[in-house]
N, CA, C and O of each residue as an XYZ file, in Angstrom:
752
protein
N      45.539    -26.850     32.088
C      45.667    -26.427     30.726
C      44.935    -27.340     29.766
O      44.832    -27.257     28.542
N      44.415    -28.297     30.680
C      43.918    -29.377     29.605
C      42.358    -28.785     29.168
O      41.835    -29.208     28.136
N      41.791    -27.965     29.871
C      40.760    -27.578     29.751
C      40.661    -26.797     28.601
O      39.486    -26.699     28.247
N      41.609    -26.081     27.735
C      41.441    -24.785     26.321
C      41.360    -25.820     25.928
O      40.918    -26.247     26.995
N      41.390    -26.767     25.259
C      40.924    -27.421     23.962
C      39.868    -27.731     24.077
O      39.337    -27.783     22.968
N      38.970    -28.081     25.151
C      37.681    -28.745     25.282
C      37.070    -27.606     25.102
O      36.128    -27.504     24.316
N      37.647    -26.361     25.985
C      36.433    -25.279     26.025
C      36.483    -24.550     24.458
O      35.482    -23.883     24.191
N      37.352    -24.603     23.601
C      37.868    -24.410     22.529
C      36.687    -24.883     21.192
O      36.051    -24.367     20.273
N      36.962    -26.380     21.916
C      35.518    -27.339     21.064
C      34.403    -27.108     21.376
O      33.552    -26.728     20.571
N      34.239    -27.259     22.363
C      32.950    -26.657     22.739
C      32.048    -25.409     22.069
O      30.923    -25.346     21.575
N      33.354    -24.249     22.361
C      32.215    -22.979     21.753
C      32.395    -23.191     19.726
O      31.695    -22.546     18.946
N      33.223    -23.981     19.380
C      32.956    -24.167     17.988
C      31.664    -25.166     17.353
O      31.021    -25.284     16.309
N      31.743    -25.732     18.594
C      30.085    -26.680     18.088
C      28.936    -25.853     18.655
O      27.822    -26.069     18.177
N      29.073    -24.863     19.685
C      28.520    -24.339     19.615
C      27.791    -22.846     18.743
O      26.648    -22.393     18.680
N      28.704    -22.558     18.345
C      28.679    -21.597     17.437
C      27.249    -21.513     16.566
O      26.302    -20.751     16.761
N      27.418    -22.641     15.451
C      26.415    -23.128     14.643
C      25.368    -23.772     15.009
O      24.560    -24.077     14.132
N      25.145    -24.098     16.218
C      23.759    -24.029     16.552
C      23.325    -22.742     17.383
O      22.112    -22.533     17.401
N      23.841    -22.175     17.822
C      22.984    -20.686     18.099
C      23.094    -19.634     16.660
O      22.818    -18.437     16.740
N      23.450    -20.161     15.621
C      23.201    -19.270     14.127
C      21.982    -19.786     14.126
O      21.023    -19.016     14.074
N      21.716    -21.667     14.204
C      20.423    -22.406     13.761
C      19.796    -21.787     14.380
O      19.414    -21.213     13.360
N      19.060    -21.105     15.432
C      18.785    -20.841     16.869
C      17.732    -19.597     16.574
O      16.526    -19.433     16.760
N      19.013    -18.657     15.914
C      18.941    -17.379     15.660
C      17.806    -17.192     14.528
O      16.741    -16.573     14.514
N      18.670    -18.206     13.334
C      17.170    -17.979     12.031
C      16.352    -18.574     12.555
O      15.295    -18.312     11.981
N      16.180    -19.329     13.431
C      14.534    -20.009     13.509
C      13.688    -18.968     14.340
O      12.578    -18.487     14.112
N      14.384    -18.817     15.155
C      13.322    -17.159     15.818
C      13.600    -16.235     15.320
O      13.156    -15.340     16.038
N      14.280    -15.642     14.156
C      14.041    -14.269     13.221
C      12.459    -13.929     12.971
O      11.500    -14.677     13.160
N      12.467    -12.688     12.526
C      11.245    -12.863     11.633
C      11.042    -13.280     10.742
O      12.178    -13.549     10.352
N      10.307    -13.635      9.904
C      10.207    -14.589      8.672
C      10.335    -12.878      7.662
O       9.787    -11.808      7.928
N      11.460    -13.299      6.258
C      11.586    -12.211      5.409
C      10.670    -12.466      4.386
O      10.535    -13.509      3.746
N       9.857    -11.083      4.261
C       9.283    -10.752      3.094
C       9.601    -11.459      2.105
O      10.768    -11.365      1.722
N       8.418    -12.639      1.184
C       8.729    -13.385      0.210
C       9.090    -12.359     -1.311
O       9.549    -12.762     -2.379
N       8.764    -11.205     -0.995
C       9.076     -9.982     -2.518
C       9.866     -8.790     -1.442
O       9.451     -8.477     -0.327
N      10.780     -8.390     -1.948
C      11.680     -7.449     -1.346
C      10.705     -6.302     -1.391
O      10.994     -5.376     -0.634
N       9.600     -6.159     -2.121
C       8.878     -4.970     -2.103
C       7.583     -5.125     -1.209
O       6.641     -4.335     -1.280
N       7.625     -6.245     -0.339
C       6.560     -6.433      0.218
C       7.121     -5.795      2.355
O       7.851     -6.122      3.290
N       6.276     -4.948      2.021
C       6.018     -3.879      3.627
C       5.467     -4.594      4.625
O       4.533     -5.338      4.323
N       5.884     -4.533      5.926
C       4.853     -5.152      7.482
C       4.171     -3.391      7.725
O       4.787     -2.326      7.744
N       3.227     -3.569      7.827
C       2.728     -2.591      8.805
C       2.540     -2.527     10.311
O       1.860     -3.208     11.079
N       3.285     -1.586     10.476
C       3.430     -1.505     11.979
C       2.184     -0.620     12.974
O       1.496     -0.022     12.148
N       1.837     -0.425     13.900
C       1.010      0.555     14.429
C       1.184      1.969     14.174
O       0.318      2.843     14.201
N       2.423      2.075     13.923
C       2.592      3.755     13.319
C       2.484      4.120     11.644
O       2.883      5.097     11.012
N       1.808      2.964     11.253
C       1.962      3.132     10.091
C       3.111      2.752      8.864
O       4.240      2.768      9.354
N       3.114      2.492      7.730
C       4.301      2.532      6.489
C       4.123      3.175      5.302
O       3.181      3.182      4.510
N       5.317      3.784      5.312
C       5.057      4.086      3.572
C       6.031      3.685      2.851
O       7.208      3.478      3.147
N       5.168      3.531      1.353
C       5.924      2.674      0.171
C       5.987      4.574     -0.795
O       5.407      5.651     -0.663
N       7.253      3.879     -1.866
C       7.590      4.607     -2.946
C       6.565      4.439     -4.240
O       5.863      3.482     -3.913
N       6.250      4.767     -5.186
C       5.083      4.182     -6.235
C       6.516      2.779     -7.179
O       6.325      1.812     -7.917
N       7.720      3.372     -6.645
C       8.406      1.956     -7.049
C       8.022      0.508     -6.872
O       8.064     -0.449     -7.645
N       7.627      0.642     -5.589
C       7.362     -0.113     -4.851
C       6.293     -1.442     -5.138
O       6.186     -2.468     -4.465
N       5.953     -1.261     -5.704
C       4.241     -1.659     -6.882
C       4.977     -2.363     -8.441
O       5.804     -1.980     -9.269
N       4.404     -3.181     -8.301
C       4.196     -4.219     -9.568
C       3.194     -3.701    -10.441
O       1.997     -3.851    -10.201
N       3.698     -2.998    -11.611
C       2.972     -2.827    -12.192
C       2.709     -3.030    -13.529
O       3.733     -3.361    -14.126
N       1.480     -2.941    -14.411
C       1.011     -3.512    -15.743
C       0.668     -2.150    -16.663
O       0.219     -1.093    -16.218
N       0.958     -2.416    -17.899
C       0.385     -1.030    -18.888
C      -1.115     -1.473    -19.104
O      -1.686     -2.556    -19.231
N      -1.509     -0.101    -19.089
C      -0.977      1.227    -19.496
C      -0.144      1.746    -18.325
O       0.661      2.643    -18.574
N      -0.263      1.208    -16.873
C       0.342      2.327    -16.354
C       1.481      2.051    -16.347
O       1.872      0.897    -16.525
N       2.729      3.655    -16.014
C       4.123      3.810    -16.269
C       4.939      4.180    -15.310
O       4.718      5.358    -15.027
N       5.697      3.767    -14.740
C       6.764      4.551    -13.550
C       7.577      5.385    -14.295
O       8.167      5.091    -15.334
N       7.576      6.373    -13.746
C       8.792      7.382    -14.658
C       9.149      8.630    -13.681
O       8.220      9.420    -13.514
N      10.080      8.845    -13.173
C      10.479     10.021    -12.561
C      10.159     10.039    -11.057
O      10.256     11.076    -10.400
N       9.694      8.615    -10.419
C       9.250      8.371     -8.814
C       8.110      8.280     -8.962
O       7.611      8.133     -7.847
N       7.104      8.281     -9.984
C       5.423      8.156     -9.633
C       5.195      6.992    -10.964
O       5.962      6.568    -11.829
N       3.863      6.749    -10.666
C       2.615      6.339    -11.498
C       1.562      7.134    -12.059
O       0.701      7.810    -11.496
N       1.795      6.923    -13.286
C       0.012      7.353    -14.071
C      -0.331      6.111    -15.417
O       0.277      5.101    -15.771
N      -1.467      6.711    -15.851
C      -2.267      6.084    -16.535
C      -1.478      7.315    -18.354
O      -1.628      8.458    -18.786
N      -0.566      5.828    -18.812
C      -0.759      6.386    -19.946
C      -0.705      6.042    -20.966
O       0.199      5.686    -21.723
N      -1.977      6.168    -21.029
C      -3.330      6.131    -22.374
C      -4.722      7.025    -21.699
O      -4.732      7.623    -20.623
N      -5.731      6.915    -22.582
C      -6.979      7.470    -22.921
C      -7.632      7.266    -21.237
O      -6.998      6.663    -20.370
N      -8.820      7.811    -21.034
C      -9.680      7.512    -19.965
C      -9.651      6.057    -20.055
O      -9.336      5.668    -21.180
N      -9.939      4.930    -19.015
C      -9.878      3.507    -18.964
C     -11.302      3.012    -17.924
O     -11.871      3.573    -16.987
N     -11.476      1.912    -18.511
C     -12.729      1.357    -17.527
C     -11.451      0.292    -16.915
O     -10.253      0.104    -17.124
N     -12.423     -0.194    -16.131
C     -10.899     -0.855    -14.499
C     -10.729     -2.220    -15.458
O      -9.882     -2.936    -14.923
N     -11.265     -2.859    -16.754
C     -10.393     -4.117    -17.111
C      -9.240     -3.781    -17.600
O      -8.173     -4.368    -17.421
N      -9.530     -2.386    -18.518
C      -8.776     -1.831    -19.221
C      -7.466     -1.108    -18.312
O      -6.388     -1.546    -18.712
N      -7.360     -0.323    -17.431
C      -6.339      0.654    -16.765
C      -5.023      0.006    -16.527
O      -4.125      0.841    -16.627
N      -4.742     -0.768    -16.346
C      -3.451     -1.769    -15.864
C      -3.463     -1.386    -14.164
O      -4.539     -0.902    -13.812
N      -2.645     -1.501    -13.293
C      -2.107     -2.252    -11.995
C      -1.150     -1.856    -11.642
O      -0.068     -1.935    -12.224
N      -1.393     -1.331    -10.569
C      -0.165     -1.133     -9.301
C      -0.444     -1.772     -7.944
O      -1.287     -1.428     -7.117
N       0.478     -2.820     -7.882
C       0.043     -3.735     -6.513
C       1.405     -3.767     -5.811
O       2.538     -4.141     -6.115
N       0.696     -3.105     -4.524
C       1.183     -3.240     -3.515
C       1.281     -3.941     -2.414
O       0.703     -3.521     -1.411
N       2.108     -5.281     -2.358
C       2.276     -6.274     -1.699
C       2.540     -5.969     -0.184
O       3.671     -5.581      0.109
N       1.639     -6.103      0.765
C       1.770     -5.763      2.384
C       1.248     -6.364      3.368
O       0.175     -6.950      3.222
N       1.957     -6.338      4.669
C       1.227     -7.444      5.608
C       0.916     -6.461      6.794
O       1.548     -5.481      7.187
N      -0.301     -7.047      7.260
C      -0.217     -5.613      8.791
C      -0.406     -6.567     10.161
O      -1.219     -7.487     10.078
N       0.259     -6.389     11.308
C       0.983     -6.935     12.440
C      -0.697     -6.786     13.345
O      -0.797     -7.478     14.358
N      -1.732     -6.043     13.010
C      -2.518     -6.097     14.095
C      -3.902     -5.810     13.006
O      -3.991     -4.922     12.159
N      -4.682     -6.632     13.271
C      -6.149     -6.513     12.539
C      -6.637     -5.064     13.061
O      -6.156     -4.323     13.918
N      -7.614     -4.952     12.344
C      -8.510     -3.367     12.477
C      -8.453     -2.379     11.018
O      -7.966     -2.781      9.962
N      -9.016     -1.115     11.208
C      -9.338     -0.441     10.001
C      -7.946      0.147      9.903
O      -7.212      0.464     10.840
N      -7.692      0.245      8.488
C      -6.811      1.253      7.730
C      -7.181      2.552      7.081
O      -8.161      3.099      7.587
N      -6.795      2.969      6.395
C      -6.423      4.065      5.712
C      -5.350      4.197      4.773
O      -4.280      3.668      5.072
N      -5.463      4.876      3.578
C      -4.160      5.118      2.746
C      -4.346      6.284      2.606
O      -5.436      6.651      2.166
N      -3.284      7.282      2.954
C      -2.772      8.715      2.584
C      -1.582      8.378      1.677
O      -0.670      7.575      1.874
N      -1.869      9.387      0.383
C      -1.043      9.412     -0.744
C      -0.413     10.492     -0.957
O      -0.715     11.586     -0.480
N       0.673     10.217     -1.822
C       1.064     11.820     -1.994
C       1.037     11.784     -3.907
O       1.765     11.157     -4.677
N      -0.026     12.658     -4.167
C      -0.295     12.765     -5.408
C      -0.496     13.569     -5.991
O      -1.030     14.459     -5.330
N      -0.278     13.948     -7.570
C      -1.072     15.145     -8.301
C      -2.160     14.681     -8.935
O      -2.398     13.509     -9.226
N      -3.016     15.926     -9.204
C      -4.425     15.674     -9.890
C      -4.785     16.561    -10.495
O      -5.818     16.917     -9.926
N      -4.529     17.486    -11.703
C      -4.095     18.707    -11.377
C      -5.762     19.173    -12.763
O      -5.778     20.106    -13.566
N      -6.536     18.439    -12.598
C      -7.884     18.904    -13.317
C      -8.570     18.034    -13.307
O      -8.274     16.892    -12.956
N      -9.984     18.557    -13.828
C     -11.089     17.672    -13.415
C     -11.049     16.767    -14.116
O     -11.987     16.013    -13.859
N     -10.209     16.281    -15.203
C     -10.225     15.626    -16.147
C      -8.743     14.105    -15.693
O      -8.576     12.940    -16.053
N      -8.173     14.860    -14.963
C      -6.859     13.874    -14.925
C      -6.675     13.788    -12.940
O      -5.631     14.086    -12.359
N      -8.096     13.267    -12.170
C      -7.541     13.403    -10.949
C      -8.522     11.899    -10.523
O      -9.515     12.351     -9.953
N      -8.618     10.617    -10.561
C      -8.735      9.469    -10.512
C      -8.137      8.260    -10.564
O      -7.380      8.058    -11.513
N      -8.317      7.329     -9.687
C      -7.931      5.717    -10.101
C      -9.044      5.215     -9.457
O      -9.822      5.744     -8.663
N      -8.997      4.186     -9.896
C      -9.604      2.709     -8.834
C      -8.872      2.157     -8.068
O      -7.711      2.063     -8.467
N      -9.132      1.660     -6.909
C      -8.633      1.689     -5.736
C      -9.572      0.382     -4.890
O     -10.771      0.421     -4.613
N      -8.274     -1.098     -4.514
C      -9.188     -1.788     -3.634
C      -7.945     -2.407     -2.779
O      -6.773     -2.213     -3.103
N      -8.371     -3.226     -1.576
C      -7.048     -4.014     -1.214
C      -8.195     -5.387     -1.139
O      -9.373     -5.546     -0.818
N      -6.870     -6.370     -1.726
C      -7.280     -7.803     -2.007
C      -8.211     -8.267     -2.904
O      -8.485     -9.460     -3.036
N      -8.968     -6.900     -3.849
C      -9.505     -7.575     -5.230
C      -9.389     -6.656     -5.878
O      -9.079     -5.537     -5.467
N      -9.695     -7.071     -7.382
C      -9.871     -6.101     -8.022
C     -10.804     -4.798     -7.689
O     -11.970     -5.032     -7.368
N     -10.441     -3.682     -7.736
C     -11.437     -2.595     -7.460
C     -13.075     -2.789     -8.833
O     -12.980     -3.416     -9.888
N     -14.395     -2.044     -8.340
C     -15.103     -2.130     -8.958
C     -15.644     -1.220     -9.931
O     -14.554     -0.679    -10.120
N     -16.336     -0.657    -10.633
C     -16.847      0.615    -11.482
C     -18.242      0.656    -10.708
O     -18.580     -0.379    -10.135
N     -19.185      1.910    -10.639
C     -18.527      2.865    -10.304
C     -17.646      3.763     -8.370
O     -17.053      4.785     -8.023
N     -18.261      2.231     -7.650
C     -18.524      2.237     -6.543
C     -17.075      2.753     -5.888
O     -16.952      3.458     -4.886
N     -16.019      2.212     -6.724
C     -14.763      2.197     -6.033
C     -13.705      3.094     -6.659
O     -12.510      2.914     -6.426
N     -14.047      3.835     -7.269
C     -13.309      5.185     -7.659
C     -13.172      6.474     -7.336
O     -13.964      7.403     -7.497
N     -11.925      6.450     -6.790
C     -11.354      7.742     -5.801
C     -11.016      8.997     -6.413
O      -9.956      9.594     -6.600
N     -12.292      9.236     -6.685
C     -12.352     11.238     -6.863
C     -11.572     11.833     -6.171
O     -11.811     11.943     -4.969
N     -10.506     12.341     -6.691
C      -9.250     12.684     -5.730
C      -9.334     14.826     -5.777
O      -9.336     15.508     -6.803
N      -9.377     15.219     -4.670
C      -9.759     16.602     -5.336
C      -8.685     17.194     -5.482
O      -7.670     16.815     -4.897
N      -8.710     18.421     -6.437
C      -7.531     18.907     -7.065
C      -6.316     19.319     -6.492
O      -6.526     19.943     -5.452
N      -5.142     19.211     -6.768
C      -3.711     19.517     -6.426
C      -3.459     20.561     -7.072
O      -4.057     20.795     -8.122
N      -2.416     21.488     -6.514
C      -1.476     22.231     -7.321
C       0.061     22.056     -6.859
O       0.657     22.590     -5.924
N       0.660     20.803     -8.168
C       1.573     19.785     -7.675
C       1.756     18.408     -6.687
O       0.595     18.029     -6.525
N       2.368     17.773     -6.183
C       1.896     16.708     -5.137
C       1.498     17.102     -3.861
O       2.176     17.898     -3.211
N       0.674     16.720     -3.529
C      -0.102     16.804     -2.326
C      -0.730     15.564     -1.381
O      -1.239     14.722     -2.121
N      -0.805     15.320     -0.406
C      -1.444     14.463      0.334
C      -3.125     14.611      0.208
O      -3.908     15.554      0.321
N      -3.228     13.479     -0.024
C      -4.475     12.946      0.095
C      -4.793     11.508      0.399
O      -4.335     10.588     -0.279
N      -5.596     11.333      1.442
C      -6.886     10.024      1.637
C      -7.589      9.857      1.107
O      -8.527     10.605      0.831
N      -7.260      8.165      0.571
C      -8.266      7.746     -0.440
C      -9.836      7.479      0.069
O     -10.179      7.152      1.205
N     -10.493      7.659     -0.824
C     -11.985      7.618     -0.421
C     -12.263      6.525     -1.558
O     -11.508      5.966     -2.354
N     -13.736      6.431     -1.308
C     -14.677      5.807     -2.828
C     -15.614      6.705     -3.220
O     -15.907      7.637     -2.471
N     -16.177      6.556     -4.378
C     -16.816      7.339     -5.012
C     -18.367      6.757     -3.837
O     -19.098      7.471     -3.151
N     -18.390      5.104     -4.038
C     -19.737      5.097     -3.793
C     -21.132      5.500     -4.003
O     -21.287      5.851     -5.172
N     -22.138      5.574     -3.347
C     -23.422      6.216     -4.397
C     -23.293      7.832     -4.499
O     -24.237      8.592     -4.711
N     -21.945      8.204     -4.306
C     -22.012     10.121     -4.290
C     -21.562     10.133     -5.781
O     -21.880      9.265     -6.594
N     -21.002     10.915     -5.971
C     -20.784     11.648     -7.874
C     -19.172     12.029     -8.181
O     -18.424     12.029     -7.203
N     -18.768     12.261     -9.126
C     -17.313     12.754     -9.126
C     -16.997     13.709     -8.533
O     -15.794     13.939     -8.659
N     -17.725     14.669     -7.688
C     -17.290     15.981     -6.887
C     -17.915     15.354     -5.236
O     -17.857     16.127     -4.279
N     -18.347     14.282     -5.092
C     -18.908     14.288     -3.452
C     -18.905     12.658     -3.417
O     -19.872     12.008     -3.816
N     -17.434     11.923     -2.775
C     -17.354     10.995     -2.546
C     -18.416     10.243     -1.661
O     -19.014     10.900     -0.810
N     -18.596      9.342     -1.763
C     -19.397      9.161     -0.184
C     -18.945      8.276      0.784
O     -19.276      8.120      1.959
N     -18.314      7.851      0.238
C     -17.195      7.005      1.456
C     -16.064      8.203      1.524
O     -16.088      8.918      0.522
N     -15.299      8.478      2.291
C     -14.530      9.638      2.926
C     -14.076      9.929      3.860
O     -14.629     10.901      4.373
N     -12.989      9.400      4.569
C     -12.195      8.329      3.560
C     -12.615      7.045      3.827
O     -13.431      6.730      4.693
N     -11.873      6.097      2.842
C     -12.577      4.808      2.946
C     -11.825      3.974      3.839
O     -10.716      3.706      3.377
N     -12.075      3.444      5.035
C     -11.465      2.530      5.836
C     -11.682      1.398      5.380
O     -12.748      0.936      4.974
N     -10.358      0.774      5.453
C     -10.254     -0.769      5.128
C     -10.196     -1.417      6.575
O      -9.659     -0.937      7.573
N     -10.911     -2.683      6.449
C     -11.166     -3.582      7.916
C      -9.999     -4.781      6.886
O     -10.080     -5.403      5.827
N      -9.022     -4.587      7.941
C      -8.167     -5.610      7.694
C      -7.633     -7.131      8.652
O      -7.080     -6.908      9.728
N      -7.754     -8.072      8.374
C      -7.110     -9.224      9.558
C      -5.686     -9.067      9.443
O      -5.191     -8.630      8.404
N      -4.698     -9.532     10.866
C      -3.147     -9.480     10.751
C      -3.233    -10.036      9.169
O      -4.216    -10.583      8.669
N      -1.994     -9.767      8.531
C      -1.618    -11.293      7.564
C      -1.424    -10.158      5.947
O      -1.563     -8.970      5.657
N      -1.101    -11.216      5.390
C      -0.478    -10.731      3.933
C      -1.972    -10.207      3.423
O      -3.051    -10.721      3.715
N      -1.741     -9.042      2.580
C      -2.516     -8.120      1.899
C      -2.439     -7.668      0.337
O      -1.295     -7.261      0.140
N      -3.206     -7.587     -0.825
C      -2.562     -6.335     -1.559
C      -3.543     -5.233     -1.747
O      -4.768     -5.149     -1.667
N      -2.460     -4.327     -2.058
C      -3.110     -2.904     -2.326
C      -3.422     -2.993     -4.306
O      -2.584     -3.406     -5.107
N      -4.432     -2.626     -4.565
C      -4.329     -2.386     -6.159
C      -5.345     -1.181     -6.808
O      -6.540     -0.887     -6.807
N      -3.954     -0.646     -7.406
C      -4.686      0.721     -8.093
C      -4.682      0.084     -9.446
O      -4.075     -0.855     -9.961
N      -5.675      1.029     -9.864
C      -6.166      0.820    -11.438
C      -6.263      2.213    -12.192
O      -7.288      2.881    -12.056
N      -5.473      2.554    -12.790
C      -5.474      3.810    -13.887
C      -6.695      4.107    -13.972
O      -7.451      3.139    -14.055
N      -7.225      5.272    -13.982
C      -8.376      5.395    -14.520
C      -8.502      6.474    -15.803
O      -8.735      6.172    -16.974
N      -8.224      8.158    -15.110
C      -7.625      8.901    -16.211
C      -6.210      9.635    -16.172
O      -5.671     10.001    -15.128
N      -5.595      9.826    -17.652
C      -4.148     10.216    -17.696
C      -3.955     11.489    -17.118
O      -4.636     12.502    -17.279
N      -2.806     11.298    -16.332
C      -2.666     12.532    -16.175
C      -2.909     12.816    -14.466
O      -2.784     13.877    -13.855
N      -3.192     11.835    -14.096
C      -3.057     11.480    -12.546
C      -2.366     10.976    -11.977
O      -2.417      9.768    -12.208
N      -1.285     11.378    -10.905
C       0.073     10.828    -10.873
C       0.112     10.216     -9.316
O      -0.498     10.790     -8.414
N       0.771      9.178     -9.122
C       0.667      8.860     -7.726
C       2.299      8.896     -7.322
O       3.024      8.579     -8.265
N       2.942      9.208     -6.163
C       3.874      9.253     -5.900
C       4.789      8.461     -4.491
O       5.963      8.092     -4.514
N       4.092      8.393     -3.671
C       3.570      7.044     -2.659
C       2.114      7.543     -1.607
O       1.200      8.350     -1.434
N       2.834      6.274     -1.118
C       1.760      6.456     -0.081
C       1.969      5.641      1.007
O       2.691      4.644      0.999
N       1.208      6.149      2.142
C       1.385      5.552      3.763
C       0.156      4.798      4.429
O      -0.742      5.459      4.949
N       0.112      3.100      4.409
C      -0.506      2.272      4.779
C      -0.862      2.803      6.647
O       0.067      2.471      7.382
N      -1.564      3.240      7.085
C      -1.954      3.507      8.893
C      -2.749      3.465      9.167
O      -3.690      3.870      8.485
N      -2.933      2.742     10.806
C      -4.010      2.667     11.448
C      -5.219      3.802     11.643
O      -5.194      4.742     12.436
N      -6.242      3.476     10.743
C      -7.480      4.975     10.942
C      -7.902      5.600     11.927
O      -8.417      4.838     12.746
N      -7.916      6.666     12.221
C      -8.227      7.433     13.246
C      -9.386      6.469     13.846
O      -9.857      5.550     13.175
N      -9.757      6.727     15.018
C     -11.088      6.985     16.109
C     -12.132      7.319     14.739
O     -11.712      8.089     13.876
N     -13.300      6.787     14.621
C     -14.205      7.399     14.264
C     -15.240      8.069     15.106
O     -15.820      7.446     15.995
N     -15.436      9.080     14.896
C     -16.504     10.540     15.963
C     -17.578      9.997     15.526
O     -17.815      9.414     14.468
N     -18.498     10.339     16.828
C     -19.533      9.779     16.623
C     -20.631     10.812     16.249
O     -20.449     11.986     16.572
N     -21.884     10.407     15.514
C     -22.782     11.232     14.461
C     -23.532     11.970     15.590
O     -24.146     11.204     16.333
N     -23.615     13.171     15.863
C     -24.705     13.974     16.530
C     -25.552     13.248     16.055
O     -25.485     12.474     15.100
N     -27.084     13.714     17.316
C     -28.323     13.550     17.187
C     -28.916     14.620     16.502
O     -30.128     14.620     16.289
């Protein structure tokens, strides 16, 4: 009987070092509660989800730009804080409205500011929210992107996503950070 008190002590000193044990091999938590891991199947964020600056506005589950048409110093910011578990190309599919030729744009980069006119995602028209992949405008025009969609080459490790208002009236609602398809290769 002399043995319950020892074994008694025992698992109480033990206790608190397999808690120590436990947090040291956890995963390390997201330094912003709004900051996503990307996994191989992909993530999606809410437009909550994003730190953002005016002009643009959260209101009702989305983002837009509201004020006037904006050049990218001017638009304000939605950054999306994210880390991805395996290097290689991305993709962002959104779920957005755009609902005229006049109100269906942002700027769009991960890890800098996006640029004029190279990096603005001619988004083609919705009727209501819809999915879409972001592209860049690149050397094509507001009706014929030329990047399409635009793959991001990413290393493992912390990331941000940042949209830039461009015109009002373009609403973003989220969107899903995933690994880009296979690219097909160009006939001869």
């Amino acid at each position: 009987m002399n043995y319950i008190p020892s074994i008694v002590l025992a698992c109480a000193l033990a206790i608190p070092a397999l808690a120590q044990d436990a947090k040291t091999n956890a995963a390390p938590e997201p330094s912003n509660p709004a900051d996503a891991v990307i996994q191989a199947s992909g993530q999606s964020l809410p437009a909550s989800a994003a730190v953002l600056t005016a002009p643009l506005v959260l209101t009702n589950g989305y983002f837009f730009l509201a004020a006037e048409q904006q050049e990218v110093a001017g638009g304000g910011k939605a950054v999306f804080n994210f880390s991805v578990t395996n290097a290689g190309n991305y993709v962002i599919e959104t779920l957005v409205s755009a609902p005229d030729g006049s109100s269906n744009s942002f700027y769009v980069n991960i890890d800098a500011q996006p640029e004029d006119p190279e990096m603005i995602w001619d988004i083609d028209l919705t009727a209501g929210f819809e999915k879409r992949v972001v592209s860049w405008r690149g050397g094509g025009d507001s009706s014929n992107d030329e990047i399409s969609p635009k793959r991001f080459k990413l290393e493992a490790g912390a990331h941000t996503l940042v949209f830039v208002g461009r015109e009002p009236g373009t609403l973003l609602k989220s969107l899903t950070i995933r690994p880009a398809p296979a690219e097909q290769p160009v006939s001869p």
